[in-house]
C-alpha positions in Angstrom: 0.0 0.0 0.0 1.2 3.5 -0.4 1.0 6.4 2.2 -2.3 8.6 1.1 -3.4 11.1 3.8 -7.2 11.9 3.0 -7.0 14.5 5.4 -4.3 16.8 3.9 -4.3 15.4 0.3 -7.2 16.3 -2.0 -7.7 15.3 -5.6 -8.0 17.8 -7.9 -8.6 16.3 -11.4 -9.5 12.5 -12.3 -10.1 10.9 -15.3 -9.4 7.3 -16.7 -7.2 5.3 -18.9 -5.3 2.2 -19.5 -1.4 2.0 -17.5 1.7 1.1 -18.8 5.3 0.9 -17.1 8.0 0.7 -19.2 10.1 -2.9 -19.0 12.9 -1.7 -17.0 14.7 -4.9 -19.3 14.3 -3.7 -22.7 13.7 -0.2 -21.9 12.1 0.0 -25.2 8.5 -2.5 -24.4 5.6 -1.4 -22.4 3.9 -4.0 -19.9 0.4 -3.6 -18.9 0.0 -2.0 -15.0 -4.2 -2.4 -16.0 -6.0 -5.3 -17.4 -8.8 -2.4 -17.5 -9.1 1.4 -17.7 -8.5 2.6 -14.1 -9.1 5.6 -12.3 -6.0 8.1 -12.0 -5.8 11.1 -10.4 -4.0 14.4 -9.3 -3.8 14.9 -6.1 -2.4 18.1 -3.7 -0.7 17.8 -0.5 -1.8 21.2 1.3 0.8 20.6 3.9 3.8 19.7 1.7 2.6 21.6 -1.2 3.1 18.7 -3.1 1.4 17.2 -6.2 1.0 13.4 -6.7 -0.1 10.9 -9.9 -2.0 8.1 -7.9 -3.9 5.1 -9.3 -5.3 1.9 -7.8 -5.4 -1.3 -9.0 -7.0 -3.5 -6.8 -5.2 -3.1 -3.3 -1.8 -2.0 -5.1 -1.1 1.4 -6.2 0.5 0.9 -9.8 0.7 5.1 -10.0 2.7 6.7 -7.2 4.4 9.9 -8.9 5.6 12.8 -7.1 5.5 15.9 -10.1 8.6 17.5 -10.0 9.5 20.9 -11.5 11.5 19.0 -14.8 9.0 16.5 -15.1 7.7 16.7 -18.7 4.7 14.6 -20.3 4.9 14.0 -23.8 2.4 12.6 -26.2 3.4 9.8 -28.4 0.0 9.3 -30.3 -3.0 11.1 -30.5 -4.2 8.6 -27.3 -1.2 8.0 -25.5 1.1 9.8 -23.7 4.3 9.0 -21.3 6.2 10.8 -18.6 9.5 9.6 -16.7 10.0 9.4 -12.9 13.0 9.3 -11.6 12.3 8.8 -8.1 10.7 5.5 -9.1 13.2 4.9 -11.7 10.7 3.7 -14.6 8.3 5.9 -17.2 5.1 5.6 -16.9 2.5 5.6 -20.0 -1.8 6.4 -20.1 -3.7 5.0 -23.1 -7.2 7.2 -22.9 -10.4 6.3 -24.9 -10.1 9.8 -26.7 -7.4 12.5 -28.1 -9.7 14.9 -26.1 -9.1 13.0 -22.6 -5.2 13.2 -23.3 -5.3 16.9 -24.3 -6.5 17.6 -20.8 -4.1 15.4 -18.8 -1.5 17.1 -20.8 -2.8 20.3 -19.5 -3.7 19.8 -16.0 0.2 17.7 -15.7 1.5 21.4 -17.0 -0.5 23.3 -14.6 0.7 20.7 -11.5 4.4 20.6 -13.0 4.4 24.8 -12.6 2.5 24.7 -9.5 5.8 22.3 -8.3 7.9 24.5 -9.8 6.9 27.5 -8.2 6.2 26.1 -4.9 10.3 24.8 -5.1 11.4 28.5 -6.0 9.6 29.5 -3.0 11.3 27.2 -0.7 14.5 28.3 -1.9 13.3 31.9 -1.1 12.0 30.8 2.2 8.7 32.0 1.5 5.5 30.7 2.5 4.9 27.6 0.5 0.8 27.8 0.7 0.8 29.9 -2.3 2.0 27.5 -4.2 -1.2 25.7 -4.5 -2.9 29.1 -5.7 -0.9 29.0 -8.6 -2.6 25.9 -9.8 -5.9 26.4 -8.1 -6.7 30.3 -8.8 -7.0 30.1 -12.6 -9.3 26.6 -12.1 -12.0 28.4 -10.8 -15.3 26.4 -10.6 -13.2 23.4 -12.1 -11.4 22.2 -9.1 -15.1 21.4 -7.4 -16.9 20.3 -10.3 -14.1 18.2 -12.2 -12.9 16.4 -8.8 -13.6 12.9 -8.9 -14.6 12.9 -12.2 -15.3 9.3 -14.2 -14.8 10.0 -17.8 -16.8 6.8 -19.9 -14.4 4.1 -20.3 -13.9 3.1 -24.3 -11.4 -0.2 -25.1 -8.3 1.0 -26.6 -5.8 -0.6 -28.5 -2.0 0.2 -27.4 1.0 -2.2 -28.1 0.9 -4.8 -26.3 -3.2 -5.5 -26.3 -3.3 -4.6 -30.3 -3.3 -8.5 -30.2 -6.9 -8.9 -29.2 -8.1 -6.0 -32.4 -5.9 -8.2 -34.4 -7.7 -11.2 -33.3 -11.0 -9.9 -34.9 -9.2 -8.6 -37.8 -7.9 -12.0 -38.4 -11.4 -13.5 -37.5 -13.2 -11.1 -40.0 -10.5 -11.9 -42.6 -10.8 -15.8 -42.4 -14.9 -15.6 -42.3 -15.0 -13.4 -45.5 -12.5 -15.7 -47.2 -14.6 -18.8 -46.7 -17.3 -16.6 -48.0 -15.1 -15.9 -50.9 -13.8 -19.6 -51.7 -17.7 -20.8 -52.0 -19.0 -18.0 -53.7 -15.8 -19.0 -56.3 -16.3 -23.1 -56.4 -20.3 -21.7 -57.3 -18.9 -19.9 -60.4 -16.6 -22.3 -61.5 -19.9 -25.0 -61.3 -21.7 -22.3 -63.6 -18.7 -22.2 -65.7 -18.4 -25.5 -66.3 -22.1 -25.6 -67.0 -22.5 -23.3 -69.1 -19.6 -24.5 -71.0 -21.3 -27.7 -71.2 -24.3 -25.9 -72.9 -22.3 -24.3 -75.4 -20.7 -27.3 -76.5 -24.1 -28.7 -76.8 -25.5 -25.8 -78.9 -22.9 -25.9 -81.1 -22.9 -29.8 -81.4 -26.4 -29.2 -82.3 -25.8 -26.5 -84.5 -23.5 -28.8 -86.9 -26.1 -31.1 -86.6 -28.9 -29.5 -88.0 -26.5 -27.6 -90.6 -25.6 -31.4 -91.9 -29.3 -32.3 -91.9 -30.7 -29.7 -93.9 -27.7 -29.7 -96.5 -29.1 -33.1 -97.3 -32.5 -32.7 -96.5 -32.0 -29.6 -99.4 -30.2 -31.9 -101.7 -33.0 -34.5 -101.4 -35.6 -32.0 -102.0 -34.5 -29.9 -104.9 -37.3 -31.3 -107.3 -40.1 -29.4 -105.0 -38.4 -26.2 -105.4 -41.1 -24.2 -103.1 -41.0 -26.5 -100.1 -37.5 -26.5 -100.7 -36.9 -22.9 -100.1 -39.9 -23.2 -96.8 -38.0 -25.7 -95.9 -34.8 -24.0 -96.3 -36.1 -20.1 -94.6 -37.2 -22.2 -91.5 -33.9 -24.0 -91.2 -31.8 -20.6 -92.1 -34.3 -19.4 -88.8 -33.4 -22.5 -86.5 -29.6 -21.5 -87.2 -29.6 -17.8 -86.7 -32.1 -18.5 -83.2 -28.9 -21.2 -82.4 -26.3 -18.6 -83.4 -28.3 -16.0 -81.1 -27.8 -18.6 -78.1 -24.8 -19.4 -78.9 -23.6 -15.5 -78.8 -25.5 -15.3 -75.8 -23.9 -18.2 -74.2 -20.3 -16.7 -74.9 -21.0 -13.4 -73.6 -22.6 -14.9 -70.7 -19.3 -17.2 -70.3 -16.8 -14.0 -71.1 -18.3 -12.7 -68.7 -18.3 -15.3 -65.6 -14.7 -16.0 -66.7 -13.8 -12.4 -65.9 -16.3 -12.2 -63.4 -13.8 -15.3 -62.1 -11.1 -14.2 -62.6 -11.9 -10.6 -60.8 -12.8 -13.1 -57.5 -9.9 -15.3 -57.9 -7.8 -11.6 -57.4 -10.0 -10.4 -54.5 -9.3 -14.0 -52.7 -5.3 -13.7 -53.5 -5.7 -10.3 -51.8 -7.6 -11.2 -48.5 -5.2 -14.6 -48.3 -2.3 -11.6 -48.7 -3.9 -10.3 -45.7 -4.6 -13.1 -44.0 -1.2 -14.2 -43.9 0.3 -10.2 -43.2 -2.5 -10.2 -40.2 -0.9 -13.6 -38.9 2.7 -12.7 -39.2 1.3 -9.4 -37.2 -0.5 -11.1 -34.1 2.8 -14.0 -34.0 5.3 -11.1 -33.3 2.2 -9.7 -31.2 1.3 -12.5 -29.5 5.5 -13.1 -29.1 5.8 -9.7 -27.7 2.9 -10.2 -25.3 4.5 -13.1 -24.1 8.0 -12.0 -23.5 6.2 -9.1 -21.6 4.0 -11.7 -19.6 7.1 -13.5 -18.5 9.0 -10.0 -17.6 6.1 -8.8 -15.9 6.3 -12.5 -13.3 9.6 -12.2 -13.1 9.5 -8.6 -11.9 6.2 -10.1 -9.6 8.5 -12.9 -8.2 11.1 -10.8 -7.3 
């Protein structure tokens, strides 16, 4: 547990977000303080004139940050945001649900960090160190009462190390829309085949009743008149084949690009696939290496 004296400290902005630590190993991976959005807050030491970063996980502080005149936060991303303790020799990091959110820690850790500052040049001066916490609480107004304690809607976001769980339902999506994709593709390629069939048939046809009528004409040619009947209703059967036959190639051009235009969208989404997989391994390999880091640092 950490020392908090409800009698002389007093928070004076809250808000939530997710809580990172920086591995003190790599110095370069963030591990997880918060398997949810938590509670953190500024609070004031009237006493002291001090300003502190506290949040509670469970029974366990996992923020404890005294702000110090050279403290500086800096935003990495338009949701997250670090600064660096040296008393507690790590760097500490807030994921929040909205750019807005961060915007206003950023401003109220600038307000506490020259509040510190001035409060430390009045020390120095051996002045009286209550009016340091004007400093910070003069220009607030109204907002120190209304703001205190304030719960701002908790929204999952995704940061490093938890980007696996996103990636997850990318993948998910992905693998659900191919399957879509490989049916909807063995359907054409039955049409294809099909219709191909059809043709063939047609045209079979087609040289079929070409051959017949040849003779049939040559047979006929004493009864010129039925002949040429015979012959305008045959010229008709051929140009109503030759019609489906056009018909039938179009309609196969057309399923083979239409195939060929699916066979391309599924090389793309099995491209993606396999980029979202090789994503969530090193993910899923960097979560782990944290995980063990993080019981290591537990067990020690």
């Amino acid at each position: 547990m950490f020392p908090l004296h409800r009698e002389r400290e007093q928070p004076i902005f809250s808000t939530r977000a997710h809580v990172f630590q920086i591995d003190p190993a790599t110095k370069r991976n963030w591990i997880p303080a918060s398997k949810h959005a938590v509670t953190v807050s500024f609070f004031y030491d009237a006493n002291r004139h001090a300003y502190r970063i506290i949040s509670v996980g469970g029974t366990k502080a996992i923020i404890n940050s005294t702000i110090s005149h050279n403290m500086t936060f800096t935003k990495t991303s338009q949701k997250f945001g670090q600064w660096a303790d040296s008393r507690a020799n790590t760097v500490y990091g807030l994921g929040f649900a909205t750019e807005q959110q961060l915007h206003q820690f950023a401003e109220r850790f600038k307000e506490v960090r020259e509040a510190a500052r001035l409060a430390r040049e009045k020390s120095q001066d051996k002045m009286e160190l209550s009016n340091a916490a004007l400093s910070i609480a003069a220009p607030q107004g109204s907002w120190l009462k209304t703001s205190a304690w304030v719960e701002v809607v908790s929204v999952s976001v995704c940061f490093s190390s938890i980007c696996e769980m996103n990636l997850e339902s990318e993948l998910f999506t992905l693998q659900d829309s191919n399957a879509k994709l490989v049916a909807a593709l063995h359907e054409a390629n039955a049409n294809v085949e099909q219709w191909k069939k059809q043709l063939a048939a047609y045209q079979e046809e087609t040289e079929r009743l070409r051959d017949q009528e040849i003779r049939i004409l040559q047979s006929k040619r004493s009864n010129f008149h039925e002949l040429e009947q015979e012959r305008e209703e045959a010229i008709h059967r051929l140009q109503e084949l030759e019609m489906r036959n056009v018909e039938l190639e179009r309609r196969v051009q057309n399923t083979e690009q239409n195939l060929a235009s699916a066979l391309e969208d599924r090389e793309r989404a099995e491209n993606e696939v396999q980029r979202v997989i090789q994503i969530l391994d090193v993910k899923l390999f960097d979560l782990n290496d944290l995980r063990q880091s993080l019981v290591k640092l537990i067990s020690k």
